[in-house]
N, CA, C and O atoms as a GROMACS GRO file, in nm:
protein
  320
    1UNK      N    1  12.601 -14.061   2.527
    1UNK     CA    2  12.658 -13.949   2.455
    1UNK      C    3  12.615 -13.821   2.525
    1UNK      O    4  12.495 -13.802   2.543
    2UNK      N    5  12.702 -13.734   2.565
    2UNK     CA    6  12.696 -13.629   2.654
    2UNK      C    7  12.647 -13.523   2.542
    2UNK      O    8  12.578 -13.441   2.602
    3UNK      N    9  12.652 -13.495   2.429
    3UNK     CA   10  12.627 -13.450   2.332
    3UNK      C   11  12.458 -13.419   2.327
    3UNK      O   12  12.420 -13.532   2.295
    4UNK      N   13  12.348 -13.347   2.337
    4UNK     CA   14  12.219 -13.335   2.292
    4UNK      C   15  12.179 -13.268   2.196
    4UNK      O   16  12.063 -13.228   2.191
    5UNK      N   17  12.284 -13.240   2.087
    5UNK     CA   18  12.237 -13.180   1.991
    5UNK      C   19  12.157 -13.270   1.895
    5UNK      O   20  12.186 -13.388   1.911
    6UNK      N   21  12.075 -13.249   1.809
    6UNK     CA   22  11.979 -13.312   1.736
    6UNK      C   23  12.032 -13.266   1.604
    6UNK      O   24  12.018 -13.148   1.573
    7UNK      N   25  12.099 -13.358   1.518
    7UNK     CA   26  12.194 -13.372   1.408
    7UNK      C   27  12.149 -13.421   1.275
    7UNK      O   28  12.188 -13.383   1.165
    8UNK      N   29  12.045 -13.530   1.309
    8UNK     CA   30  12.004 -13.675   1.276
    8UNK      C   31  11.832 -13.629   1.261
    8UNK      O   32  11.767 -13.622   1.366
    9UNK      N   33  11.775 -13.606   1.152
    9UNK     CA   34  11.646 -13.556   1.204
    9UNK      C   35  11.597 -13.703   1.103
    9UNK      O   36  11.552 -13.788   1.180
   10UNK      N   37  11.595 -13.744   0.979
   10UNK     CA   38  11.588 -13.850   0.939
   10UNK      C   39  11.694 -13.906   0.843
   10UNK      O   40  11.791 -13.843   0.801
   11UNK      N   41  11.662 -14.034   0.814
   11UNK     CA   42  11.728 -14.111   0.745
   11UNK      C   43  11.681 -14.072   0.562
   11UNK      O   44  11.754 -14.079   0.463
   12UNK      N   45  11.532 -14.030   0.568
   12UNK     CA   46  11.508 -14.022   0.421
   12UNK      C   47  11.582 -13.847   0.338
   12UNK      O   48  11.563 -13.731   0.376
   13UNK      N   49  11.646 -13.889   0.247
   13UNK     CA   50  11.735 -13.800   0.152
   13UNK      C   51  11.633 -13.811   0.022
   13UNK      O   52  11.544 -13.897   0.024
   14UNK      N   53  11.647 -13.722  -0.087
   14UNK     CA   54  11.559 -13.680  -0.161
   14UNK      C   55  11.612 -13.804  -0.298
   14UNK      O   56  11.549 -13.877  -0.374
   15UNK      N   57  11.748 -13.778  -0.278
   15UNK     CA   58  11.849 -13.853  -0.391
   15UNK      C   59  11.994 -13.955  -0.328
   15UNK      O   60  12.072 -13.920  -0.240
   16UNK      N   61  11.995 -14.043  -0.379
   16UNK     CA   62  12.100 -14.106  -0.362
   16UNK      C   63  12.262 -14.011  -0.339
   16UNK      O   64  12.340 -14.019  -0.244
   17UNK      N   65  12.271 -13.938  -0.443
   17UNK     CA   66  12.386 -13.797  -0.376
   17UNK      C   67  12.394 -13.777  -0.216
   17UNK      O   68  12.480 -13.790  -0.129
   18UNK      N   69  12.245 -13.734  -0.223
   18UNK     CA   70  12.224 -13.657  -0.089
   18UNK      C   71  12.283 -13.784   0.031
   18UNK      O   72  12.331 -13.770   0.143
   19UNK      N   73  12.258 -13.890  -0.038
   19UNK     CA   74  12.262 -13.999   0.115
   19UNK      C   75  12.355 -14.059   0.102
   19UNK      O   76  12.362 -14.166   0.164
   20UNK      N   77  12.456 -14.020   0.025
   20UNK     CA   78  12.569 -14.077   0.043
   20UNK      C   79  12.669 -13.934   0.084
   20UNK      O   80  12.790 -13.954   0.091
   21UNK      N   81  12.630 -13.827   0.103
   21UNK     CA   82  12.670 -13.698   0.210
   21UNK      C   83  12.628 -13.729   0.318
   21UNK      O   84  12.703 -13.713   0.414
   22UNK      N   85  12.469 -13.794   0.345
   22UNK     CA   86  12.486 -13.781   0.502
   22UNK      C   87  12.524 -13.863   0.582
   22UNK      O   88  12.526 -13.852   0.705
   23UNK      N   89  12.588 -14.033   0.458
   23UNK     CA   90  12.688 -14.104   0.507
   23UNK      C   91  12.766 -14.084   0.608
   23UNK      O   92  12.774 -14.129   0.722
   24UNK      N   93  12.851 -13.969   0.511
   24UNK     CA   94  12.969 -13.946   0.516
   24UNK      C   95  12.947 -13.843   0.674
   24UNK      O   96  13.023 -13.803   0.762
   25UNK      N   97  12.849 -13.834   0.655
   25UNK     CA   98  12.815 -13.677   0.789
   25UNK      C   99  12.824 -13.762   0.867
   25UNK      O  100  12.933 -13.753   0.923
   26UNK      N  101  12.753 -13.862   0.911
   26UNK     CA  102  12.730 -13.982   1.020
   26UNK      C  103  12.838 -14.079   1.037
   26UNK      O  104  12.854 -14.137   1.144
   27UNK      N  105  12.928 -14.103   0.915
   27UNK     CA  106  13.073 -14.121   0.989
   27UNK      C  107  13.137 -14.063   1.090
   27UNK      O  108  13.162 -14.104   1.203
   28UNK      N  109  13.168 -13.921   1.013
   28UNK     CA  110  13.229 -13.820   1.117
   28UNK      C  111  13.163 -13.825   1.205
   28UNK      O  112  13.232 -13.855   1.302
   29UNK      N  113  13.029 -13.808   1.240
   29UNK     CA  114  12.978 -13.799   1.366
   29UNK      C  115  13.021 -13.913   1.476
   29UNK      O  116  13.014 -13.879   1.594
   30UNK      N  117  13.053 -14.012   1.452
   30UNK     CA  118  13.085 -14.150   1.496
   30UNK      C  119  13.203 -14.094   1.529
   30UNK      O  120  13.226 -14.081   1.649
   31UNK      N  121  13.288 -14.057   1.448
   31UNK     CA  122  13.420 -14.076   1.531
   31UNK      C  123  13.444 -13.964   1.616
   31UNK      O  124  13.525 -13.976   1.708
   32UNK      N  125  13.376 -13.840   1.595
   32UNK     CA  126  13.388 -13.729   1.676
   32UNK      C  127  13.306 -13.813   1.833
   32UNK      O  128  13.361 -13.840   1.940
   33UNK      N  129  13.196 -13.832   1.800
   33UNK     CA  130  13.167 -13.934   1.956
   33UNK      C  131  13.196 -14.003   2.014
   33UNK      O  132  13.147 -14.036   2.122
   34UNK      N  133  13.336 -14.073   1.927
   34UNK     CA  134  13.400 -14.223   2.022
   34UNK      C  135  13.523 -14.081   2.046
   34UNK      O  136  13.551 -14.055   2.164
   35UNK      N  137  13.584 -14.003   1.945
   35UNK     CA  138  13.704 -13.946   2.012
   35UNK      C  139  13.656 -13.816   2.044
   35UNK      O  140  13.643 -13.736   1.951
   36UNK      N  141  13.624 -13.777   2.175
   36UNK     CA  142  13.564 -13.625   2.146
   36UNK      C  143  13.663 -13.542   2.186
   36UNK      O  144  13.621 -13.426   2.181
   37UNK      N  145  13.791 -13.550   2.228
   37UNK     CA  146  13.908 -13.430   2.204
   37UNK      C  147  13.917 -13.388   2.077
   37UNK      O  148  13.977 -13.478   2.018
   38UNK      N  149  13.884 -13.281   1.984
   38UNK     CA  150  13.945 -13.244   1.876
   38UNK      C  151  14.066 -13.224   1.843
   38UNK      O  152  14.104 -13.234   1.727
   39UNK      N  153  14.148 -13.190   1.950
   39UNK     CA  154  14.333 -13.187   1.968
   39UNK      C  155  14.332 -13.302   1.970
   39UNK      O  156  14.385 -13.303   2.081
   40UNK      N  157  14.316 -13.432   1.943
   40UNK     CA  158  14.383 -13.573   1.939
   40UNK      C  159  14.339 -13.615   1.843
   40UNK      O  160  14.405 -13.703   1.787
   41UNK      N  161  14.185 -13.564   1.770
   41UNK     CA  162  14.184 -13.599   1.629
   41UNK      C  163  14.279 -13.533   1.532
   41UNK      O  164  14.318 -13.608   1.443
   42UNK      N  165  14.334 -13.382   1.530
   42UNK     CA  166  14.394 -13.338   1.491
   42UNK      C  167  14.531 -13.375   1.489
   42UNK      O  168  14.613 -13.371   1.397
   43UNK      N  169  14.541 -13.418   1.630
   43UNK     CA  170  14.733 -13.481   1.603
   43UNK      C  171  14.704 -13.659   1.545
   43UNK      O  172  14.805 -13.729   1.537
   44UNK      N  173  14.623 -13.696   1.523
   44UNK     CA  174  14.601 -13.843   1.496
   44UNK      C  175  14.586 -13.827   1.350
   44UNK      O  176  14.597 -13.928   1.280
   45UNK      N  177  14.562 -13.712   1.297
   45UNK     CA  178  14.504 -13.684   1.149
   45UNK      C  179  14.630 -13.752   1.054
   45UNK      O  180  14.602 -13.837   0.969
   46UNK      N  181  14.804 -13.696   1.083
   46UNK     CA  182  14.903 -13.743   0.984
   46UNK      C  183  14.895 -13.906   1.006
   46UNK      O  184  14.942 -13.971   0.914
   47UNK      N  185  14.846 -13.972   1.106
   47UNK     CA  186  14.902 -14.131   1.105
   47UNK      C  187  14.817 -14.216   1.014
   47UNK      O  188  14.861 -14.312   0.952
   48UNK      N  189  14.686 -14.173   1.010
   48UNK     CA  190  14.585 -14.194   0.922
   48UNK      C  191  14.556 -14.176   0.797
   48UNK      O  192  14.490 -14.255   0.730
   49UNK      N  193  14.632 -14.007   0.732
   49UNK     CA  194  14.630 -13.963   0.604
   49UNK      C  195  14.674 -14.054   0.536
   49UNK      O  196  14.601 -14.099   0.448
   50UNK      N  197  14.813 -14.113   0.556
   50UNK     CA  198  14.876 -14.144   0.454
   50UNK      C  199  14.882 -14.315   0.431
   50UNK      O  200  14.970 -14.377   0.370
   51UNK      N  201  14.750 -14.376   0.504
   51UNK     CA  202  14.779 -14.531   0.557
   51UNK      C  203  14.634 -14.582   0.501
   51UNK      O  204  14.517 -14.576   0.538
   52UNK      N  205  14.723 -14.648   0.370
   52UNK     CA  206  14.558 -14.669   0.325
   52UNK      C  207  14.474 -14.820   0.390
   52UNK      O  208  14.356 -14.834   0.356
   53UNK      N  209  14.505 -14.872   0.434
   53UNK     CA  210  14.454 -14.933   0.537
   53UNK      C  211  14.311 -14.878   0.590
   53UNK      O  212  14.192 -14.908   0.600
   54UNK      N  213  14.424 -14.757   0.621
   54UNK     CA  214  14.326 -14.688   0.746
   54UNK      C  215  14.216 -14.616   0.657
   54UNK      O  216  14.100 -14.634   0.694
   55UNK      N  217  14.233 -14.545   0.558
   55UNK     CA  218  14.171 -14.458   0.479
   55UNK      C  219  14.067 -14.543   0.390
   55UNK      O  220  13.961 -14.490   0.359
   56UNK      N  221  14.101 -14.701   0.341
   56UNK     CA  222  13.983 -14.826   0.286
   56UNK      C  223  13.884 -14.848   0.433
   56UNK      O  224  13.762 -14.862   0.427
   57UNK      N  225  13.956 -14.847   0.553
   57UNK     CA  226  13.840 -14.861   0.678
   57UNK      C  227  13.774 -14.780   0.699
   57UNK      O  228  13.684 -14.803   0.780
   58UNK      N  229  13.784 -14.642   0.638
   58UNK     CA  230  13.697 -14.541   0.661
   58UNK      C  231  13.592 -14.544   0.530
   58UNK      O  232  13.474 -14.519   0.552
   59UNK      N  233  13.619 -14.563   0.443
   59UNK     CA  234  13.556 -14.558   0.336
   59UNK      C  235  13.433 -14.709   0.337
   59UNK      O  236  13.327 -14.732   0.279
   60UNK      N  237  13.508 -14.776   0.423
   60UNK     CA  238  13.395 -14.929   0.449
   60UNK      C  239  13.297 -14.862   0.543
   60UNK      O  240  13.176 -14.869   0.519
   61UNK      N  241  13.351 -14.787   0.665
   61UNK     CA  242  13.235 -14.703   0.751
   61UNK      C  243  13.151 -14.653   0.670
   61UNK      O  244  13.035 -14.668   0.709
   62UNK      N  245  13.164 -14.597   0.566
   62UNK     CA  246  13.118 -14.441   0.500
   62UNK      C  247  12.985 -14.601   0.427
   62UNK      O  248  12.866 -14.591   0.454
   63UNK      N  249  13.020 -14.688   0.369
   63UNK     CA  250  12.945 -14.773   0.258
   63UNK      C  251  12.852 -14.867   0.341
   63UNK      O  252  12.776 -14.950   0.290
   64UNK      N  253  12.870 -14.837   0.522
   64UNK     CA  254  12.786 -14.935   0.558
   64UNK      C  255  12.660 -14.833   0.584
   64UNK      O  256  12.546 -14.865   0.551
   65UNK      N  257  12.687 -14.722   0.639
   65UNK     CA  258  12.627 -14.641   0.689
   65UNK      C  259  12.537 -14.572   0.554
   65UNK      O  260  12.431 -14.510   0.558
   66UNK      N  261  12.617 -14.607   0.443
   66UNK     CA  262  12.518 -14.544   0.308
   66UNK      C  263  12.419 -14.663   0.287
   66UNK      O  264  12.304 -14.643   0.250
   67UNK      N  265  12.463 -14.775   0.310
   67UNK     CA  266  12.340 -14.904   0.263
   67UNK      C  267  12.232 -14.871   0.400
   67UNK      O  268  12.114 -14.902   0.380
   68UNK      N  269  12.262 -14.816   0.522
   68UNK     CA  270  12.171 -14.835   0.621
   68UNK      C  271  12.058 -14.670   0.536
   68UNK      O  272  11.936 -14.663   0.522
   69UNK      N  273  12.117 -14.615   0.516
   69UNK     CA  274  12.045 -14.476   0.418
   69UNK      C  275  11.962 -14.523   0.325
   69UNK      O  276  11.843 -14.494   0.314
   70UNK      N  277  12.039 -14.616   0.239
   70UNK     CA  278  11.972 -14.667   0.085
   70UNK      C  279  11.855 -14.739   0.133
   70UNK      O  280  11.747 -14.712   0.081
   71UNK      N  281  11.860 -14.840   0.239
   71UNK     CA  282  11.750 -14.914   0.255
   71UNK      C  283  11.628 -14.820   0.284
   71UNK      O  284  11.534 -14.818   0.205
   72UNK      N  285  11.630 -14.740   0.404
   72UNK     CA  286  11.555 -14.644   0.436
   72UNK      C  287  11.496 -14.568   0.359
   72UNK      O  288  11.383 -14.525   0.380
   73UNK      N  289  11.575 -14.537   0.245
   73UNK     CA  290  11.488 -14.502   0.143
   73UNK      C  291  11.450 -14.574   0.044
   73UNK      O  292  11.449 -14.518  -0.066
   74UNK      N  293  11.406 -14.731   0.052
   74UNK     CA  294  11.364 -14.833  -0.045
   74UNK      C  295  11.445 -14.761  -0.172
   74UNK      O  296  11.396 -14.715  -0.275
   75UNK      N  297  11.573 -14.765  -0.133
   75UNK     CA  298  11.679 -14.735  -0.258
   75UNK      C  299  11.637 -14.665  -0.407
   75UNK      O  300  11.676 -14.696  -0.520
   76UNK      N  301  11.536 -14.552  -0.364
   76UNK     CA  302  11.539 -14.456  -0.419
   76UNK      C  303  11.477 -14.502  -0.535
   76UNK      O  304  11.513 -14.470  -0.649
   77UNK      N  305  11.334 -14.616  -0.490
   77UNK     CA  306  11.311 -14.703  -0.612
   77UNK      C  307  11.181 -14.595  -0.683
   77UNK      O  308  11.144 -14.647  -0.788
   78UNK      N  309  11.136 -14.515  -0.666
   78UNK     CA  310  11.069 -14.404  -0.706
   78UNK      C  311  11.146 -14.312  -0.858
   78UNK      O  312  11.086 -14.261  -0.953
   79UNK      N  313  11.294 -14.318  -0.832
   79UNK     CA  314  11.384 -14.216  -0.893
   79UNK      C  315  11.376 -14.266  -1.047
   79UNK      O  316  11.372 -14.389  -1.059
   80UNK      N  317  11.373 -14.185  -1.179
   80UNK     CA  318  11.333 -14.199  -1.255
   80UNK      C  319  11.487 -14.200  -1.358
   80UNK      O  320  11.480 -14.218  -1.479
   0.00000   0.00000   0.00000
């Protein structure tokens, strides 16, 4: 990844909310790194909106990447 920005500082979130945002942050980050033209995510955006296919495969990204969060934070077994 040609990219060196430091994005990712940890996995531990305070609340389950929080780590299922930085899911969702670490999705996008994924696909901005496999596609890094923003003009081709942008023209790729209508084929995707409306295809729920495509839109349940993103949402499976978003739920694997939240269980890799949840574990990391022994699933927030502290939270009252």
């Amino acid at each position: 990844m040609a990219n060196s920005e430091v994005w990712l500082e940890s996995l531990i979130t305070a609340t389950p909310q929080e780590g299922r945002a930085l899911a969702i942050m670490m999705a996008r980050k994924t696909i901005g790194a496999i596609q890094t033209d923003p003009e081709k995510r942008k023209q790729m955006r209508p084929e995707y909106a409306d295809d729920t296919v495509q839109l349940t495969s993103s949402a499976q990204v978003v739920a694997i990447e939240f269980q890799t969060i949840a574990q990391a934070n022994n699933y927030w077994k502290n939270e009252k």
